[in-house]
MDAnalysis code that builds the backbone (N, CA, C; Angstrom):
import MDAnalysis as mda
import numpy as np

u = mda.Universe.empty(582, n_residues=194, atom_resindex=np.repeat(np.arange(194), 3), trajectory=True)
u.add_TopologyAttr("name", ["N", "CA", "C"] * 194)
u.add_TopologyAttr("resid", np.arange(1, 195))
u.add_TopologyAttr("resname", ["UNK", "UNK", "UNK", "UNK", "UNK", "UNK", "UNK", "UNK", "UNK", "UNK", "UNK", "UNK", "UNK", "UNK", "UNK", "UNK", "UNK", "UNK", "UNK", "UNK", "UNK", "UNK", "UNK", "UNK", "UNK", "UNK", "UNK", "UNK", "UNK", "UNK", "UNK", "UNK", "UNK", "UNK", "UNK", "UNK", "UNK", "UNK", "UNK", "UNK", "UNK", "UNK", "UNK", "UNK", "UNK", "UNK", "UNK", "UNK", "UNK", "UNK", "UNK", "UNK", "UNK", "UNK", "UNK", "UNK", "UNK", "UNK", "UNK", "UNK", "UNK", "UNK", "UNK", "UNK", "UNK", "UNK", "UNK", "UNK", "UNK", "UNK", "UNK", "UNK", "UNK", "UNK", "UNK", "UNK", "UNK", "UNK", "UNK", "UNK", "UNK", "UNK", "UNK", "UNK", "UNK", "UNK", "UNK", "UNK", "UNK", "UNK", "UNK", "UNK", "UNK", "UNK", "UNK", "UNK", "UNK", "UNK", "UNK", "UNK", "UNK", "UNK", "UNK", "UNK", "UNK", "UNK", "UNK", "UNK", "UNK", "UNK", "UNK", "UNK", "UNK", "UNK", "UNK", "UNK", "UNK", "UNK", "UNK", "UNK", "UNK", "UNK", "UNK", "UNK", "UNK", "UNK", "UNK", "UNK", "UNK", "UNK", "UNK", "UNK", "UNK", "UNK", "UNK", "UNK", "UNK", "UNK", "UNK", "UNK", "UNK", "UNK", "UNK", "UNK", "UNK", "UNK", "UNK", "UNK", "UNK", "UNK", "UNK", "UNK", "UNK", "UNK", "UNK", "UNK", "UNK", "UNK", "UNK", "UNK", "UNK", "UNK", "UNK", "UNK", "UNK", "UNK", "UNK", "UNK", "UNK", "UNK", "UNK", "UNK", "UNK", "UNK", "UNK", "UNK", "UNK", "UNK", "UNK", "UNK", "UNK", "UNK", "UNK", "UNK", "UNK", "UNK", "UNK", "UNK", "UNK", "UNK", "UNK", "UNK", "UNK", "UNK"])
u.atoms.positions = np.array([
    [70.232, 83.307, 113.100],
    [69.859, 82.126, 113.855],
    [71.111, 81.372, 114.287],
    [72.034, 81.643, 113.460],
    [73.176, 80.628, 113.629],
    [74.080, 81.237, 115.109],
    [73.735, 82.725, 115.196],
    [74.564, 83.002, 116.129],
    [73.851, 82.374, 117.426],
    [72.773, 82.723, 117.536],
    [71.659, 82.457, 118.692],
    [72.412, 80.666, 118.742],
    [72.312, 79.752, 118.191],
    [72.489, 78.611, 118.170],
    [73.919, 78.609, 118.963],
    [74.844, 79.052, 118.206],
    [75.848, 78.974, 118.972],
    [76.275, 79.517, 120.167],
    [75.893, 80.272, 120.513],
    [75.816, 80.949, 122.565],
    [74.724, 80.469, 122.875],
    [74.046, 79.504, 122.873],
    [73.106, 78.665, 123.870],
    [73.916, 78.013, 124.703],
    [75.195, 77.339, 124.355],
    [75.547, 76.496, 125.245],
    [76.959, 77.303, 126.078],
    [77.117, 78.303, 125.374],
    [78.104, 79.334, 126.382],
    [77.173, 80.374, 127.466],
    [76.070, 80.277, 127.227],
    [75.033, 81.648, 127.884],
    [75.250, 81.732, 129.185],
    [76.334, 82.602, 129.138],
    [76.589, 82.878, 130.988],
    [77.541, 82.447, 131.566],
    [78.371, 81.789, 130.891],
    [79.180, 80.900, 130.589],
    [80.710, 81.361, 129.886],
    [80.755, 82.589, 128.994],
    [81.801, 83.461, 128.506],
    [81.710, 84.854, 128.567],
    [83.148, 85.745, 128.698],
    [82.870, 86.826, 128.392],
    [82.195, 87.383, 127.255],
    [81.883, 89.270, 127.296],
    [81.606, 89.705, 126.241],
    [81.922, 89.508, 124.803],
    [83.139, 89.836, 125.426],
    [84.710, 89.641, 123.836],
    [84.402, 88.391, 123.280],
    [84.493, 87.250, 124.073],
    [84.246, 85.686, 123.484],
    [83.153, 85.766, 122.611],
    [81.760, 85.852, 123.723],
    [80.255, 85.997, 122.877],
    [80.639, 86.624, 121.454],
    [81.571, 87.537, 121.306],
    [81.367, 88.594, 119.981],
    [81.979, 88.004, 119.109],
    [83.216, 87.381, 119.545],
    [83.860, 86.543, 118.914],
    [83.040, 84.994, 118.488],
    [82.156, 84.479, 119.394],
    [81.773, 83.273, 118.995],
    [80.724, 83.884, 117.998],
    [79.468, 84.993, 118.250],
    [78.876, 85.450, 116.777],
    [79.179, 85.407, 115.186],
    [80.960, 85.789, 115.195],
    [81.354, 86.155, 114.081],
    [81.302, 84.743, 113.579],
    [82.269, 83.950, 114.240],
    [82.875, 83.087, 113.810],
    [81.275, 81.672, 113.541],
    [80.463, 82.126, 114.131],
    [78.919, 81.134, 113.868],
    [78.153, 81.801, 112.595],
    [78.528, 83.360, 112.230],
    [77.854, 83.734, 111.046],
    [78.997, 83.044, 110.104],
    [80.363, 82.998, 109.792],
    [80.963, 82.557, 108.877],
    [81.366, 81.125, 108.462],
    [81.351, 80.389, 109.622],
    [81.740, 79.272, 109.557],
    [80.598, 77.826, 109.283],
    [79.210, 78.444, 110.002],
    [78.657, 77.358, 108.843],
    [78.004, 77.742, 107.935],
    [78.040, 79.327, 107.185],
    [77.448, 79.442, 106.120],
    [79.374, 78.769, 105.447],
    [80.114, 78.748, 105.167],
    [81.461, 78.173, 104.588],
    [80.607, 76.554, 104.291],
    [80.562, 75.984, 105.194],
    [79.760, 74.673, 104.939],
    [78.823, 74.597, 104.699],
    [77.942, 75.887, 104.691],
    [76.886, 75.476, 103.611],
    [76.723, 75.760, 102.123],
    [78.066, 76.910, 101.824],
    [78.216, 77.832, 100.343],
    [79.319, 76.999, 99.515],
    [79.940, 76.166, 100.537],
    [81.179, 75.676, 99.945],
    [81.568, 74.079, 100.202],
    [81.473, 73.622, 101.161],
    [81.856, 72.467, 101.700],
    [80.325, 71.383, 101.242],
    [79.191, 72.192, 101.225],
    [78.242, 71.142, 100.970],
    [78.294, 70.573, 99.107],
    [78.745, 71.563, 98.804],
    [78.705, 71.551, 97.505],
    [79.716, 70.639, 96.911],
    [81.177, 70.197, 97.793],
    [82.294, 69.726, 97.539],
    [82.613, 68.049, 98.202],
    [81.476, 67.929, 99.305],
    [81.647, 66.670, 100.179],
    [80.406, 65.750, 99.028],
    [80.598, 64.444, 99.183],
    [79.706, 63.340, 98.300],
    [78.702, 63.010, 99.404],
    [78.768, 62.771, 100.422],
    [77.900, 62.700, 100.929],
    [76.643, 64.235, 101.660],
    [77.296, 64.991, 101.301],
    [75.998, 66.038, 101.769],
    [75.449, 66.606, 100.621],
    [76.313, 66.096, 99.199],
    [75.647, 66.444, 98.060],
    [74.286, 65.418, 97.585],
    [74.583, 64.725, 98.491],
    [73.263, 63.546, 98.297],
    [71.923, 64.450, 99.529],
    [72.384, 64.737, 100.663],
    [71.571, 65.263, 101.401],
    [70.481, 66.715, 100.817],
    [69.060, 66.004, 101.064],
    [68.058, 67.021, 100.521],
    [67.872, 67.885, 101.865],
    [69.037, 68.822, 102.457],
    [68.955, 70.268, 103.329],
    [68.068, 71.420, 102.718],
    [67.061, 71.550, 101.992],
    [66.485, 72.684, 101.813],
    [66.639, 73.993, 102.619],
    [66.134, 73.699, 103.935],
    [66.285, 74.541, 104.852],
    [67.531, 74.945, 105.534],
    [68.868, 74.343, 105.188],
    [70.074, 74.289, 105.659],
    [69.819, 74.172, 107.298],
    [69.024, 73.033, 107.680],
    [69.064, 72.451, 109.323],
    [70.053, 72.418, 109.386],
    [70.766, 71.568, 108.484],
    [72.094, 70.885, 109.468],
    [73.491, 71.805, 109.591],
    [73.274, 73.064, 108.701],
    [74.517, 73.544, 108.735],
    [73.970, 74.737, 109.909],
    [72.909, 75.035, 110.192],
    [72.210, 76.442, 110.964],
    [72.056, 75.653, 112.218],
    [72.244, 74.237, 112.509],
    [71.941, 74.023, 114.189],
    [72.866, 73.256, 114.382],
    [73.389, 71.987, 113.546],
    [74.815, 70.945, 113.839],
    [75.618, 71.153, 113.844],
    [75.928, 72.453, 112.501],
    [77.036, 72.998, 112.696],
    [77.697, 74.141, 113.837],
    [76.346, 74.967, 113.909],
    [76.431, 76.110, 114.838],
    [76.337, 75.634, 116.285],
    [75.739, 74.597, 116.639],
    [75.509, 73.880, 117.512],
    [77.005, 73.319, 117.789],
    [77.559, 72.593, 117.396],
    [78.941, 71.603, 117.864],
    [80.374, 73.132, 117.531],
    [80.070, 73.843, 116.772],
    [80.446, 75.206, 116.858],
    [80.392, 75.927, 118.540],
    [79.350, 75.773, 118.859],
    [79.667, 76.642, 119.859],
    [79.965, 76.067, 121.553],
    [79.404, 74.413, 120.969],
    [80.226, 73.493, 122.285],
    [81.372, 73.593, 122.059],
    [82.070, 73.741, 121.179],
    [84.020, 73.508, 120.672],
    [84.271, 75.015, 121.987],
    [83.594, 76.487, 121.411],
    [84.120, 77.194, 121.900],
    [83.797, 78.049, 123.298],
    [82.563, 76.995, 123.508],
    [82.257, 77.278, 125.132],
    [83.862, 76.381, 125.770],
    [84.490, 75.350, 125.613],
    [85.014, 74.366, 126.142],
    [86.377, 75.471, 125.873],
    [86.879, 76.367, 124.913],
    [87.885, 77.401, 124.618],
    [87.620, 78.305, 125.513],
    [86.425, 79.133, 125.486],
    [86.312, 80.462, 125.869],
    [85.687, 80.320, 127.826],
    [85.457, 79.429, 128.268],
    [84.596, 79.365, 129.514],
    [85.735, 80.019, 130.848],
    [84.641, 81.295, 130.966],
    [85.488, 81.595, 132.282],
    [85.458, 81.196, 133.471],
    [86.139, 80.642, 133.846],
    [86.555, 80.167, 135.473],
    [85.551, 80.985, 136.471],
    [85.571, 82.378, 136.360],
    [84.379, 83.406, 137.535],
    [83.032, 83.109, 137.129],
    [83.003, 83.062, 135.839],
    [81.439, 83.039, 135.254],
    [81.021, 81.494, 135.499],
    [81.673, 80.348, 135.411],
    [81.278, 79.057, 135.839],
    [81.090, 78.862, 137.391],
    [81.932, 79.529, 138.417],
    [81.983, 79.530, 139.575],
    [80.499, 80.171, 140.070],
    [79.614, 80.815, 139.234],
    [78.386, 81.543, 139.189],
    [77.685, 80.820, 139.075],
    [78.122, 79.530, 138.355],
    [76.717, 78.464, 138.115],
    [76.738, 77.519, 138.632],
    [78.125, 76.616, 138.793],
    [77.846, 75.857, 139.380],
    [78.955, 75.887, 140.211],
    [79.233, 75.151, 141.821],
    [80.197, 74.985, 142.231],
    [81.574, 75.377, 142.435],
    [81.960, 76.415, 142.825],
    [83.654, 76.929, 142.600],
    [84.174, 75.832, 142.526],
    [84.835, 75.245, 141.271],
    [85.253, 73.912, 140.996],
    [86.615, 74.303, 139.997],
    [87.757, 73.812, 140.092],
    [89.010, 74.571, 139.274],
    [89.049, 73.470, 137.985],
    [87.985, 72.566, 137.846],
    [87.906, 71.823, 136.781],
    [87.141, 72.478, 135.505],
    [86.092, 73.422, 135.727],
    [85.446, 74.087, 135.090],
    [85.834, 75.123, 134.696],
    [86.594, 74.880, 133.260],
    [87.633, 76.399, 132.887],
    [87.802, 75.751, 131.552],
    [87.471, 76.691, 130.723],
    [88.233, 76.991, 129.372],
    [89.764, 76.625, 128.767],
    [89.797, 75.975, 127.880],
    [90.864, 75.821, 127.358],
    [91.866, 77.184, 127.427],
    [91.609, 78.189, 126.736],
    [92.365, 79.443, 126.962],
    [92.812, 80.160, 128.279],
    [91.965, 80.072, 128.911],
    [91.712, 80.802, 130.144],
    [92.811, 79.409, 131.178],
    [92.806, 78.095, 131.098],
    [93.604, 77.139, 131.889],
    [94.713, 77.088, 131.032],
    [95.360, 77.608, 129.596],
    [96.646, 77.945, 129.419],
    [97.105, 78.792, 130.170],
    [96.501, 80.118, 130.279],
    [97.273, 81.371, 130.856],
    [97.322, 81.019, 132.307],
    [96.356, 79.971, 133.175],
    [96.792, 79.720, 134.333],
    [97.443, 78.854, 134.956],
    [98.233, 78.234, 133.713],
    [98.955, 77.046, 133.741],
    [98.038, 75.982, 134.584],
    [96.593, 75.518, 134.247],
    [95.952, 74.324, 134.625],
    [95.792, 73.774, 133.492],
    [96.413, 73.742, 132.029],
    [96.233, 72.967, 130.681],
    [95.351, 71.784, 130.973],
    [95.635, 70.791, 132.017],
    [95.276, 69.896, 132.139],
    [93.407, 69.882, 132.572],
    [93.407, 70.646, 133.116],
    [91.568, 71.211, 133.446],
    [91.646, 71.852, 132.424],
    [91.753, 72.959, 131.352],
    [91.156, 73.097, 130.354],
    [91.471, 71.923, 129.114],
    [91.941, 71.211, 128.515],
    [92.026, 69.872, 127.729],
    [90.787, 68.871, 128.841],
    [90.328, 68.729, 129.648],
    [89.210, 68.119, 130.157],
    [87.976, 68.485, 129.594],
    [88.101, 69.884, 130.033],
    [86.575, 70.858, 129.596],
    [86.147, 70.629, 128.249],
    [87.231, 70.737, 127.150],
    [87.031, 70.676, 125.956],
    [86.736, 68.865, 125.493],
    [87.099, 68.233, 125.914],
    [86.935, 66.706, 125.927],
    [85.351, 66.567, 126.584],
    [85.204, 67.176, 127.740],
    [83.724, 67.485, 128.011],
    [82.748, 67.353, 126.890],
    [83.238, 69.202, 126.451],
    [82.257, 69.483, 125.474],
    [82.193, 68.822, 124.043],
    [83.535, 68.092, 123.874],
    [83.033, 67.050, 122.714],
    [82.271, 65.799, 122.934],
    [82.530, 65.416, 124.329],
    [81.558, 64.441, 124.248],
    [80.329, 64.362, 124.489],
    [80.113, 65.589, 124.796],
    [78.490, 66.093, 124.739],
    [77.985, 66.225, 123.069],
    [79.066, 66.760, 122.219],
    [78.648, 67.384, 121.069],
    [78.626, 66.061, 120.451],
    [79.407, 64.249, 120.976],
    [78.954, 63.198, 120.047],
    [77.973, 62.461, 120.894],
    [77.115, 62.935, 121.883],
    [76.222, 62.342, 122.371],
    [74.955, 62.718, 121.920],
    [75.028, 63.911, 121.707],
    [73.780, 64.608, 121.138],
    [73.361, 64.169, 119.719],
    [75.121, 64.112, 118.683],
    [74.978, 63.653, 117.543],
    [74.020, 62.510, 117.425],
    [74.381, 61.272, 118.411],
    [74.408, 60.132, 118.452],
    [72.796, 59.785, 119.117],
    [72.550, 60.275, 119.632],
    [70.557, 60.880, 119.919],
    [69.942, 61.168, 119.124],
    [70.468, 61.915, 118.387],
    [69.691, 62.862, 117.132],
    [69.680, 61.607, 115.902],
    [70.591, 61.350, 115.664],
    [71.091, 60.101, 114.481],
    [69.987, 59.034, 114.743],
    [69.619, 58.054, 115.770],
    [68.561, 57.432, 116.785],
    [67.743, 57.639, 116.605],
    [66.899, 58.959, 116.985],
    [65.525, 59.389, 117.191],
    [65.128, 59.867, 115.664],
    [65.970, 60.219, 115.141],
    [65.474, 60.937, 113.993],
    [65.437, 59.896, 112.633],
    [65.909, 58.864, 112.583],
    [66.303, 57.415, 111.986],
    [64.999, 56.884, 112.256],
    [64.459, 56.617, 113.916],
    [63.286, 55.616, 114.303],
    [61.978, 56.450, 114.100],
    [62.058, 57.968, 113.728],
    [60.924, 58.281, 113.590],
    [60.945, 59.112, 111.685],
    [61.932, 58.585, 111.309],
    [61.895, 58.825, 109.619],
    [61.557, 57.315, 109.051],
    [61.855, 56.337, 109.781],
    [61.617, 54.782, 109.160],
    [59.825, 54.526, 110.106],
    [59.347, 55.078, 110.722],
    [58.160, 54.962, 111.379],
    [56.790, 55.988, 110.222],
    [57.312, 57.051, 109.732],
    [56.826, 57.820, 108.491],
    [56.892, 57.242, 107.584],
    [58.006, 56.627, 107.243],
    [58.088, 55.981, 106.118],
    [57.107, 54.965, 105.395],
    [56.537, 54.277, 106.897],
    [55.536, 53.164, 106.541],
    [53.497, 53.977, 106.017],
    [53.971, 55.161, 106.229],
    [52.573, 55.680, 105.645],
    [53.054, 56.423, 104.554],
    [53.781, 57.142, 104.043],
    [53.948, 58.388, 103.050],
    [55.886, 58.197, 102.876],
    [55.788, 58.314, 101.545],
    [57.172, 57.947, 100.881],
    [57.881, 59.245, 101.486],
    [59.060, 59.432, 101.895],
    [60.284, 60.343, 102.209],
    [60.437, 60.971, 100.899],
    [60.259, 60.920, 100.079],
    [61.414, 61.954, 98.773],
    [59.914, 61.876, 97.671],
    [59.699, 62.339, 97.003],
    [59.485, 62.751, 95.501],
    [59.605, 61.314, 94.964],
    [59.235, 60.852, 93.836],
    [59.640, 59.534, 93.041],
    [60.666, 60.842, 92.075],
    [60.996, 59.672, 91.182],
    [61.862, 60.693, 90.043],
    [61.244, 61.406, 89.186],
    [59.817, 60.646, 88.550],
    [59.250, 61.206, 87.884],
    [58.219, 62.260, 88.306],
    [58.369, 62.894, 89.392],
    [56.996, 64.101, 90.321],
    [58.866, 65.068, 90.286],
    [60.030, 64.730, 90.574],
    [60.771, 64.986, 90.641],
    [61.565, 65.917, 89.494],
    [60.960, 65.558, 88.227],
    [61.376, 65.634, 87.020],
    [59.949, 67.455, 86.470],
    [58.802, 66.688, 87.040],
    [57.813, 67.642, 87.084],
    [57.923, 68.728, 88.043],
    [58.704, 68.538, 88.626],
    [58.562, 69.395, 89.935],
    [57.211, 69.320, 91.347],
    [57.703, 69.736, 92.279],
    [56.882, 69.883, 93.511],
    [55.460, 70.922, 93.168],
    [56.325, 71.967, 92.643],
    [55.165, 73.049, 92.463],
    [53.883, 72.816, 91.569],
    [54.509, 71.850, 90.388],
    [53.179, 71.199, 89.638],
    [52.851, 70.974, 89.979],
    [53.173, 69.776, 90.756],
    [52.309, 68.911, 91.865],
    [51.695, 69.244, 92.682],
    [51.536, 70.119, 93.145],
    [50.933, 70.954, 94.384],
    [49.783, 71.855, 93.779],
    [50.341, 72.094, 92.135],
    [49.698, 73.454, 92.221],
    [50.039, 74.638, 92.465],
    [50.710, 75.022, 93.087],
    [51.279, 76.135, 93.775],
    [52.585, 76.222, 94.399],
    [53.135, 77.643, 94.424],
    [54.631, 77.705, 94.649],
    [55.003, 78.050, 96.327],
    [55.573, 77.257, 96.666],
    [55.537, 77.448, 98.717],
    [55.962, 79.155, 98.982],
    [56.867, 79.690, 97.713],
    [57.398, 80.708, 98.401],
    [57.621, 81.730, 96.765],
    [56.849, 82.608, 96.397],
    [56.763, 83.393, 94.620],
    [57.683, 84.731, 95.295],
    [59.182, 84.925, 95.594],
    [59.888, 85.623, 96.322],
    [60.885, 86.389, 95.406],
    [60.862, 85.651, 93.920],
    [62.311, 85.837, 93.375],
    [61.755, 86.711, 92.262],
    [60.556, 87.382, 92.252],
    [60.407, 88.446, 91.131],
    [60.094, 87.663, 89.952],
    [59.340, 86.445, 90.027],
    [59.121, 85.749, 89.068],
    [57.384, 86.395, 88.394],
    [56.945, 87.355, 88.291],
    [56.115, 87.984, 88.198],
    [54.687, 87.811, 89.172],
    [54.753, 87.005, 89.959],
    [53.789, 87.004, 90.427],
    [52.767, 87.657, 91.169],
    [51.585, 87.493, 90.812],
    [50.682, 88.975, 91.869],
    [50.194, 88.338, 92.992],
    [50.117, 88.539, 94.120],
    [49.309, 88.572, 95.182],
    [47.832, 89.395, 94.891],
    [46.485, 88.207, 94.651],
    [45.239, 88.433, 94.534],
    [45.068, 88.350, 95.818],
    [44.377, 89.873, 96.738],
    [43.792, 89.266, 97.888],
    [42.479, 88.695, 97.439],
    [41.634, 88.798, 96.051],
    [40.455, 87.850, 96.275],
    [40.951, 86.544, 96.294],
    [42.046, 86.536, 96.027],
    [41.668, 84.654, 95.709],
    [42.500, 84.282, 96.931],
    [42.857, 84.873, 97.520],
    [43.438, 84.549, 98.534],
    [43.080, 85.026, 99.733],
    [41.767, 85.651, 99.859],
    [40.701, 86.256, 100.807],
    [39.454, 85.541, 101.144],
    [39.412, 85.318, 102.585],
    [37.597, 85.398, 102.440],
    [36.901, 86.306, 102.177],
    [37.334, 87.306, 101.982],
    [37.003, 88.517, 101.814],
    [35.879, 88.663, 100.235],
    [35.281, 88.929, 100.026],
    [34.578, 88.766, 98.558],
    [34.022, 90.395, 98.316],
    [34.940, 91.350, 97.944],
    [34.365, 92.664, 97.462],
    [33.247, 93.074, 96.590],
    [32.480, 91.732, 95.962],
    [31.576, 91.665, 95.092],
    [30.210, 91.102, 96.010],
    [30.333, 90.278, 96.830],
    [29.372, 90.080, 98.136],
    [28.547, 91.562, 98.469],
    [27.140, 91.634, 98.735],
    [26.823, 92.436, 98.976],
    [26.395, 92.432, 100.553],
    [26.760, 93.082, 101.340],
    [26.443, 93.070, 102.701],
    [25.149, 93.513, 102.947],
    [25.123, 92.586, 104.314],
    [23.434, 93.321, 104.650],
    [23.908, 94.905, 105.511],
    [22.886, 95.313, 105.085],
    [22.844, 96.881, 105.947],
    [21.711, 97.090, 106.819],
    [22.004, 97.737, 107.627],
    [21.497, 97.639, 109.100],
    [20.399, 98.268, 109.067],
    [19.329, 98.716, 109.432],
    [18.254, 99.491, 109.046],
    [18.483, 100.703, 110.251],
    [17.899, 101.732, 109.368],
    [18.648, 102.839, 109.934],
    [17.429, 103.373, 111.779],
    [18.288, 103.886, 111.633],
    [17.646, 104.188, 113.372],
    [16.782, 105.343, 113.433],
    [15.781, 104.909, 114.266],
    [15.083, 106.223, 113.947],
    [15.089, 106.594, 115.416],
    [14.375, 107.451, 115.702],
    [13.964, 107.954, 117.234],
    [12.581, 107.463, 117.810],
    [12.031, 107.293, 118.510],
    [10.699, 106.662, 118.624],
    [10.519, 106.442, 120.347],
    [9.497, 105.847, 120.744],
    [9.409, 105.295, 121.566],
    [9.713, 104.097, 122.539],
    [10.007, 104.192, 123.691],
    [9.914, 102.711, 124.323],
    [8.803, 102.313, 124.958],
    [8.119, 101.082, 124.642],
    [7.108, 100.132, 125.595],
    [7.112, 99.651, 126.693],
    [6.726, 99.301, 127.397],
    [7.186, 98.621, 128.361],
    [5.810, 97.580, 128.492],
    [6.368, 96.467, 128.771],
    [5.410, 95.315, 128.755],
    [5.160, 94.906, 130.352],
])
């Protein structure tokens, strides 16, 4: 997912080589922040990421604006929008001595990558404090202490070989003990006509 995340905002936009290169570097770099850096920063050790959102789309996400704004080719932008000599890659406006149009591009794409932040931070704030007023955000300590799965009853995901069986009765409409009706058998006969 993380790669997909990160060539959304290069799609069509970089060469092959780049794309392959931006893959690698989106599989390693925010699992690093999520195996290592989350574990070491105070504030994301407070953050309840279950699903690692923020390291599989914020990270991979502002990941791959950094290296659309590096890798963007000058022919492949001229394809989308406008033959414009402003629209070029950091790398690609070193080797053509336009530094100055690629240091733009990349200033571009960061300020896209703190506008989006800065949306997301907003919307996601006014509609977590709008939830808030019907159903508590977190666990108390003590459901916390019991766990979710007590509480529920049931485990969201029995994956880790913790013995569990999959009953399709109890987890079927299916009822193998139900006796079905059976059809009455066909005979040959006549038709009426009324």
């Amino acid at each position: 997912i993380t790669g997909l995340v990160c060539i959304t905002p290069a799609a069509g936009l970089v060469q092959g080589w780049a794309a392959i290169l931006m893959g690698i570097m989106s599989g390693t770099i925010p699992w690093y922040t999520m195996m290592v850096l989350h574990r070491k920063i105070s504030f994301l050790k407070k953050v309840d990421d279950t699903m690692a959102v923020f390291h599989t789309h914020a990270v991979a996400g502002s990941l791959g604006g950094i290296l659309t704004g590096l890798f963007a080719s000058p022919r492949l932008n001229s394809l989308f929008y406008v033959p414009n000599p402003k629209y070029i890659g950091l790398f690609y406006a070193l080797k053509d001595g336009r530094a100055g149009a690629g240091f733009r591009q990349l200033c571009v794409q960061l300020l896209g990558i703190f506008f989006i932040i800065a949306v997301n931070l907003v919307s996601t704030t006014l509609i977590c404090l709008f939830i808030r007023l019907f159903v508590p955000l977190r666990l108390s300590e003590e459901d916390m202490q019991v766990g979710d799965d007590a509480i529920h009853g049931e485990e969201a995901y029995a994956l880790w070989g913790d013995g569990e069986k999959f009953e399709s009765v109890k987890h079927s409409v299916y009822d193998p003990e139900e006796v079905l009706p059976t059809a009455a058998p066909r005979t040959g006969g006549s038709v009426q006509m009324t």
